[in-house]
N, C-alpha and C positions, 0 to 999 in steps of 0.2 A: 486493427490487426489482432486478433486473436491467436495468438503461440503455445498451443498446447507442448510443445518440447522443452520449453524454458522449466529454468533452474525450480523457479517456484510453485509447479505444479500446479493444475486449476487454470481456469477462466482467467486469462491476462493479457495486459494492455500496455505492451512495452515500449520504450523507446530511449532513444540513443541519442546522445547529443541535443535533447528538447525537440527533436525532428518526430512529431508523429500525428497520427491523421485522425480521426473523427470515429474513433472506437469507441466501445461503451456506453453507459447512459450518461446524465447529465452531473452527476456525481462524481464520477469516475473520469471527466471531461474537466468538470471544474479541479480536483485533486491533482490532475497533472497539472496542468494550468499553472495555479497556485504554488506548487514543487517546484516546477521549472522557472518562475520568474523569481523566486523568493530563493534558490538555492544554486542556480545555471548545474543541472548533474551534466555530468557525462555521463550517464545510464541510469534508468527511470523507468522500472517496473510498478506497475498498478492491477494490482489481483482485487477482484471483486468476488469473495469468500458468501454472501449475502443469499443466493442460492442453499448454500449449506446449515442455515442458522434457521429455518423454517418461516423465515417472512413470505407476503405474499410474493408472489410472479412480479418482474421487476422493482422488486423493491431492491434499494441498492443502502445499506445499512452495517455491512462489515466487510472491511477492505484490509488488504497488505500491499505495502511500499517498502521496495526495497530503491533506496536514493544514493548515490556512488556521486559524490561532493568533494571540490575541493573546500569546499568550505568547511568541512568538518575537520579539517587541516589539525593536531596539537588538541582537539575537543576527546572529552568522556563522554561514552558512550549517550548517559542522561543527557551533556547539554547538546546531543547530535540531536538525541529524539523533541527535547524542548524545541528547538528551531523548527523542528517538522511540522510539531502540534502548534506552534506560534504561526507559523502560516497556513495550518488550516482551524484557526480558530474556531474562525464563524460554523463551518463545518463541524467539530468535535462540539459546538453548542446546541447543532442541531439535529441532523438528519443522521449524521454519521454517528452509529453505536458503539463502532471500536475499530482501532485500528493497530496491526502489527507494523511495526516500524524494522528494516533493517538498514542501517545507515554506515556508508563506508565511502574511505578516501579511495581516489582513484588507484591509487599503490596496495592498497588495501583487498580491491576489488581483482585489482591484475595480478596479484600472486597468489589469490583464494578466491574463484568466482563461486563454490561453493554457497547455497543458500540453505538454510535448514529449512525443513519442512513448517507447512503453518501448524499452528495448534488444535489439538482436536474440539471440536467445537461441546462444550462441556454442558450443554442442554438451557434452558430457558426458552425452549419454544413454546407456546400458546399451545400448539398442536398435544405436546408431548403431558403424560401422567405423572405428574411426580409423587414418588413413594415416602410416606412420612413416617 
């Protein structure tokens, strides 16, 4: 399912209650995955930003997750995104370059679905000239 109207702008691969279907690559498949047994959201957005960052055509290498958790239940901000990164470990040691994290409780998410914008991607591509 690709939602070009959703909150987070971009290429996205949403789902709701851990209910979603066979979107994206195999990255972007694993990352929900991983999210949703390791956290049960009640909403679970997966943007894949990777497009934007000059890698080749399917490379799948910078992602945004916005995870709507009770589990982050009484948590700061940091130990929301620690859990996130603790379940995509293997992932952040490998394939995966970077990843925007927005993490909120369902109370959180229900009375501000509000998402900010992802970050402007601040260059490092192969392609690009950089001026010294």
């Amino acid at each position: 399912l690709f939602c070009s109207s959703s909150p987070m702008r971009g290429p996205l691969l949403a789902a709701a209650g851990g209910a979603m279907g066979g979107a994206g690559g195999p990255l972007a498949r694993t990352i929900r995955a991983k999210l949703t047994a390791a956290l049960q959201p009640t909403h679970l957005e997966v943007r894949d930003d990777s497009p934007r960052h000059g890698g080749p055509p399917g490379a799948e290498t910078h992602f945004g997750v916005l995870v709507v958790s009770g589990r982050f239940a009484g948590l700061p901000p940091l130990q929301r995104h620690r859990l996130v990164h603790e379940a995509l470990r293997a992932e952040l040691a490998g394939p995966l370059h970077a990843l925007q994290v927005i993490a909120r409780t369902p109370e959180q998410w229900q009375s501000d679905p509000h998402v900010p914008p992802a970050p402007p991607c601040l260059g490092g591509s192969k392609r690009e000239q950089r001026r010294g």
